[in-house]
C-alpha positions as CSV (number, residue, x, y, z in Angstrom):
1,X,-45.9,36.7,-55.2
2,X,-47.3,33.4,-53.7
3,X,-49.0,33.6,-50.0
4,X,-48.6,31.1,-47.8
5,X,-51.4,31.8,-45.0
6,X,-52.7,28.3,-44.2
7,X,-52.6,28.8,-40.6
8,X,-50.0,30.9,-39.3
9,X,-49.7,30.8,-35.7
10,X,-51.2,33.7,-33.5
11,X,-48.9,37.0,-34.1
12,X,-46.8,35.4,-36.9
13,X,-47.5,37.2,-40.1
14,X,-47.6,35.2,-43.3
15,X,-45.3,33.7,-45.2
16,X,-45.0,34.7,-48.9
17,X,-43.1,32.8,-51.5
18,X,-41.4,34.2,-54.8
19,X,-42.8,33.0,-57.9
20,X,-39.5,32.1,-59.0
21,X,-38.9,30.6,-55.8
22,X,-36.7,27.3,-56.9
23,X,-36.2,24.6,-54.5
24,X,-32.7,23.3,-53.8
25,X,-31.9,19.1,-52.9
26,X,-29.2,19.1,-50.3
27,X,-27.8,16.3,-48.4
28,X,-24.9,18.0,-47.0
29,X,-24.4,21.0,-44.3
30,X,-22.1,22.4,-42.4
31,X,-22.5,24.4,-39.2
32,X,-20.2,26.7,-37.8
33,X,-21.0,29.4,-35.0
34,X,-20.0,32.5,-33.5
35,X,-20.9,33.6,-29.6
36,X,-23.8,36.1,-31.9
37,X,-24.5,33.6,-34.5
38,X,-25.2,30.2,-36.3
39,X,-23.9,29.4,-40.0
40,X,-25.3,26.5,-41.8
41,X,-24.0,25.8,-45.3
42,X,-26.4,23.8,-47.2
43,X,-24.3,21.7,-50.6
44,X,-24.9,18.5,-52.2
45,X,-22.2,15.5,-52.8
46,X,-22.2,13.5,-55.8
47,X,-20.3,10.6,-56.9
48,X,-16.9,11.5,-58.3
49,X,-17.7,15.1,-57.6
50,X,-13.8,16.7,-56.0
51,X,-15.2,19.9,-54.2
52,X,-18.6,20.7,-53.2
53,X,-20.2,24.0,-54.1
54,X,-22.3,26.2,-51.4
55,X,-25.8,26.2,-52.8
56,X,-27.8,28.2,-49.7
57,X,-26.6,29.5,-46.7
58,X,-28.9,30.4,-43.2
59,X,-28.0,32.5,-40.6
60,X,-29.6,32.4,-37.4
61,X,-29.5,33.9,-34.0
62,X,-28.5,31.3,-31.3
63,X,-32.3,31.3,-30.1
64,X,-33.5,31.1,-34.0
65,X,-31.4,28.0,-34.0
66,X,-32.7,26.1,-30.7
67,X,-35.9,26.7,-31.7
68,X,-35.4,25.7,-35.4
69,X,-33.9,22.5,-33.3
70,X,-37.1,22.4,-31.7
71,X,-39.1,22.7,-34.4
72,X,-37.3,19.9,-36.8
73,X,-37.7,17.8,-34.2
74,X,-41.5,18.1,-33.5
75,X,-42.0,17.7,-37.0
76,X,-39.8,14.5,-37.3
77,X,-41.7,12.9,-34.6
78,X,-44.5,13.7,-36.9
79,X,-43.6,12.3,-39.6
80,X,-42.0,8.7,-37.9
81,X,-45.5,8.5,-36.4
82,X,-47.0,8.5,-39.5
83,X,-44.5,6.7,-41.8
84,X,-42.2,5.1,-39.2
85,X,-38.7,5.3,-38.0
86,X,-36.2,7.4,-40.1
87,X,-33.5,4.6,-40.3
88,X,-29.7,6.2,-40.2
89,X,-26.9,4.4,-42.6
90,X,-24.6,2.4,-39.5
91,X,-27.0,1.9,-37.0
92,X,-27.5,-1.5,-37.9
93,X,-25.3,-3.9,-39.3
94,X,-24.6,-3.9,-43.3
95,X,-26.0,-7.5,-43.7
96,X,-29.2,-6.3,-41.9
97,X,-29.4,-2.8,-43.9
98,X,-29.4,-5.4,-47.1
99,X,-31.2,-8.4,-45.9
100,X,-33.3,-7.5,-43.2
101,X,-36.6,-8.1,-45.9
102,X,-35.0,-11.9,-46.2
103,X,-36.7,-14.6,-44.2
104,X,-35.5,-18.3,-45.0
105,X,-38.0,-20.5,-46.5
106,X,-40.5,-22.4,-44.0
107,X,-39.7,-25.8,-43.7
108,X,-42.9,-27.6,-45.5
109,X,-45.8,-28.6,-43.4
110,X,-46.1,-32.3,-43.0
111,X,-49.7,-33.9,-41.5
């Protein structure tokens, strides 16, 4: 097994990783919740794809999950500080999504 010790933080023990350990790409989840617990249902959509298949599910206790919130989001900030704002499809308009690196010629410089 592969350990992870970079710095784990006071009282936390290690993380170690499975050889084997394959990564999985996901850009879909689902959440669902009991009063004891938080399902998240990790899958991935493809074009022309009918039904999606479950690849990896988490379970977490409701404080697990706020502080996985918590977590995710120090680490976005993070990351937008260093490579700048995580843009979400809709927030702008479509014509600014695909145009927004277009600038219209300069008219020319007369002396």
């Amino acid at each position: 097994m592969n350990s992870e010790a970079k710095n784990p933080a006071p009282g936390i023990p290690p993380m170690e990783l499975p050889e084997d350990l394959e990564p999985v790409y996901s850009n879909m989840a689902r959440i669902s919740h009991t009063p004891s617990e938080l399902t998240v249902d990790f899958a991935r959509m493809l074009p022309g794809q009918k039904q999606m298949k479950v690849l990896a599910r988490m379970l977490l206790s409701p404080v697990g999950a706020k502080l996985l919130l918590r977590a995710l989001a120090e680490n976005i900030a993070r990351y937008e500080a260093s490579f700048g704002e995580i843009r979400l499809p809709g927030e702008t308009g479509l014509a600014s999504d695909l145009f927004r690196q277009v600038h219209p010629p300069e008219p020319p410089k007369t002396e």
